[in-house]
C-alpha positions in Angstrom: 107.4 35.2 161.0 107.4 37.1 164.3 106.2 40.8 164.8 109.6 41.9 165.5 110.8 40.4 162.3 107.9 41.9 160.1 108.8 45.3 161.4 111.9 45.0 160.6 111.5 44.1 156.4 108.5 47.0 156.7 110.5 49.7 157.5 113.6 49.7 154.1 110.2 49.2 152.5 108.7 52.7 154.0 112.3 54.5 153.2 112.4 53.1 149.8 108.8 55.2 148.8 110.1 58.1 151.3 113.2 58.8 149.7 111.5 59.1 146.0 108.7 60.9 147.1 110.4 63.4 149.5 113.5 64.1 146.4 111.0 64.9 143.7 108.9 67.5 146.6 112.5 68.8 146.6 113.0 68.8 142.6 109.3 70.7 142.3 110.4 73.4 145.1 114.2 74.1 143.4 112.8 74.3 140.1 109.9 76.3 141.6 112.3 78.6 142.9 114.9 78.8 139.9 112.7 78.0 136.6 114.4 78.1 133.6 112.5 79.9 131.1 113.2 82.8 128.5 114.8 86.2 129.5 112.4 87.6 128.0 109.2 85.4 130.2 111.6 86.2 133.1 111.6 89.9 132.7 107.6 90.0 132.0 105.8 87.5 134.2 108.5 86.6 137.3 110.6 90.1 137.9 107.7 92.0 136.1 110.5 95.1 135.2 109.1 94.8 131.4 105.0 95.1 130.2 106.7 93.9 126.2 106.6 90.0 126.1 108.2 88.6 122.7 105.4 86.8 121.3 107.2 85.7 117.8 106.0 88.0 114.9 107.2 86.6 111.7 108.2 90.2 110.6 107.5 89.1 106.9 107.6 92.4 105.0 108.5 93.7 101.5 110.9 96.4 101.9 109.9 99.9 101.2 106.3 99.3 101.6 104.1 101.4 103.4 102.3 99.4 106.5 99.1 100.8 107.7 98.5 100.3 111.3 94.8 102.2 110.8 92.1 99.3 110.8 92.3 99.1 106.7 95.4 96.6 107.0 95.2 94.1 110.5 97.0 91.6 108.8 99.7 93.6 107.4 100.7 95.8 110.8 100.0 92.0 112.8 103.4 90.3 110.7 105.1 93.1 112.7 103.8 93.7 115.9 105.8 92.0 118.8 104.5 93.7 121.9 103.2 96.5 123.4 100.3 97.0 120.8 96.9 97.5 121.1 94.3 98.0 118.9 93.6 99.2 115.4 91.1 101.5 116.4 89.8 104.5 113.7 93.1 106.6 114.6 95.7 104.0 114.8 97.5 101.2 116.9 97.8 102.1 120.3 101.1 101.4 122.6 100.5 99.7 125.6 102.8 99.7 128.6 105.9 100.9 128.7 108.0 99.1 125.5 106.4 98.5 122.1 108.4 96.4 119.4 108.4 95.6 116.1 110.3 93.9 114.2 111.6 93.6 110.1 112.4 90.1 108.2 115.1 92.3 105.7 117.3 90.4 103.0 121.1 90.3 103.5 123.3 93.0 102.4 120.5 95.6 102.2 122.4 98.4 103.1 122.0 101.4 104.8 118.2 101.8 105.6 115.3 104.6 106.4 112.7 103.9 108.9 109.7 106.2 108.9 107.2 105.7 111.7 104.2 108.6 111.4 102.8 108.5 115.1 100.5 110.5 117.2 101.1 111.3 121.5 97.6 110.7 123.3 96.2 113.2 124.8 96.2 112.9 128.7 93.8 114.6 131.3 97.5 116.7 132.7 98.7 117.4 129.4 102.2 116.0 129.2 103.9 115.0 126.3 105.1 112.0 125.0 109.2 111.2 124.7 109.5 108.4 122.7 113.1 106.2 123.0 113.8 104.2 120.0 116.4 101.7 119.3 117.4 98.8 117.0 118.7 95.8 117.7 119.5 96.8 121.3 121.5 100.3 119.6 120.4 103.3 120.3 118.7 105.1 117.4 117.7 108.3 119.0 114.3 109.7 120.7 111.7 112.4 120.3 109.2 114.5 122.3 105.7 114.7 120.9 103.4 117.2 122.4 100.1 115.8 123.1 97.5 115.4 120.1 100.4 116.1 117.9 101.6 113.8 114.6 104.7 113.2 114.0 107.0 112.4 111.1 109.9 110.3 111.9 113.0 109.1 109.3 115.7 107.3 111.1 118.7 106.0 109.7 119.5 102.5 109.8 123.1 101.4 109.0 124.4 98.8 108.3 126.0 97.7 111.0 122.9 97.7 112.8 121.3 95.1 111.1 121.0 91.5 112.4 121.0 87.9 111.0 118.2 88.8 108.6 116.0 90.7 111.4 115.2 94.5 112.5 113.9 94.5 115.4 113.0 98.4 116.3 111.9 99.0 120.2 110.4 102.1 121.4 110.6 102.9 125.0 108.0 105.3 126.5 109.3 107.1 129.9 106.4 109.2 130.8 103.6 106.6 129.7 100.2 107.7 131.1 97.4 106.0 133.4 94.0 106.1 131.5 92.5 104.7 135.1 93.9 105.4 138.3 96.2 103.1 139.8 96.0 100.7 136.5 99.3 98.6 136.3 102.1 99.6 134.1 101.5 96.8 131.2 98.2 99.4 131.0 99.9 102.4 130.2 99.4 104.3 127.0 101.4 106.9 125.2 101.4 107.2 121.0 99.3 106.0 118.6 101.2 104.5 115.6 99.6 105.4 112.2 102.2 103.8 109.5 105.8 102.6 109.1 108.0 102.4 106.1 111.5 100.5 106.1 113.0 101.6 103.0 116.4 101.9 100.9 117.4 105.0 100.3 117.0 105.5 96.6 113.2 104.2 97.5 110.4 107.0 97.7 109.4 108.0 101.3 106.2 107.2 102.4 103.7 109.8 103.0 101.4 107.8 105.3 98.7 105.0 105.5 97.1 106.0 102.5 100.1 104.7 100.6 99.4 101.0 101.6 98.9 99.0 98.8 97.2 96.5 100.6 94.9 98.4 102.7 91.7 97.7 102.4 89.6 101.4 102.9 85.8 100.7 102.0 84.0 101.6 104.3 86.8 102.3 106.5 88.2 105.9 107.0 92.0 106.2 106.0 92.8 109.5 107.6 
């Protein structure tokens, strides 16, 4: 076979591993550029305009039960932590960044519903005080200002057209979040410190605090 005619059977030959090659470099870049993941992945790791990443808590919890979120129940507080949680330390589970969420497994047709949240603001080095946003289910539910070192009480109605497929999913929002360190990142952030919560009916006795976890485990751990 001449030269001339080997060139010629070489070069559909080249093409034939160009063309592959050169539309999968173009299939990695698109995708690069446009990946389809979650909202919620999105919002966290690509636009960064949310420090709360959805990482599936079951929300398994029997309604009306007080749920420690001191250091006496990890396992309870952990079936409904979603995001934006840090800790236990000794005076409760710390929010971190700008969104916590937790979230409720609830039976159908509960009804209308009462969730108590007993919470603390942090103390900062300039003083300010906490406002707190809550809502449920992507409804607003109300908010609150706690002034720094201060406990609060909250009872917020649930109704029941709030209520999803089975699931309560309660987010609180935290405006005027604080820097521990200068110049930290937002996902750092801290505001409250989140002592208990109770979801309960309304003929069902309010909670009064962590101490009224049943499953809390308090020896050698202080409840207060």
């Amino acid at each position: 076979m001449s030269r001339t005619g080997s060139r010629f059977w070489r070069r559909p030959l080249v093409l034939a591993l160009i063309v592959p090659v050169a539309g999968f470099e173009l299939c990695v870049g698109w995708l690069a550029l446009h990946p389809q993941v979650s909202d919620g992945y999105r919002a966290y790791y690509i636009d960064q305009t949310s420090t709360c990443l959805d990482k599936g808590a079951s929300g398994q919890y029997p309604l009306g039960q007080t749920i420690s979120f001191l250091p006496d129940n990890i396992a309870g507080a952990a079936r409904l932590r979603v995001c934006g949680w840090d800790g236990p330390v000794a005076d409760g589970t710390h929010s971190l960044g700008t969104r916590s969420l937790l979230r409720f497994a609830i039976p159908e047709a509960s009804g209308e519903l009462i969730l108590r949240l007993q919470m603390a603001a942090i103390t900062t080095a300039d003083g300010r005080a906490q406002r707190v946003v809550l809502s449920a289910n992507g409804f607003a539910l109300g908010e609150v200002t706690i002034p720094p070192g201060a406990t609060r009480v909250l009872d917020l109605p649930i109704s029941e057209a709030l209520l999803g497929p089975g699931r309560l999913d309660i987010a609180l929002d935290y405006p005027n979040a604080a820097e521990m360190v200068p110049h930290d990142s937002d996902i750092h952030l801290r505001a409250i410190k989140l002592l208990s919560v109770q979801l309960r009916r309304l003929e069902d006795p309010p909670s009064s605090g962590p101490q009224d976890d049943p499953d809390a485990q308090r020896s050698g751990t202080a409840a207060g």
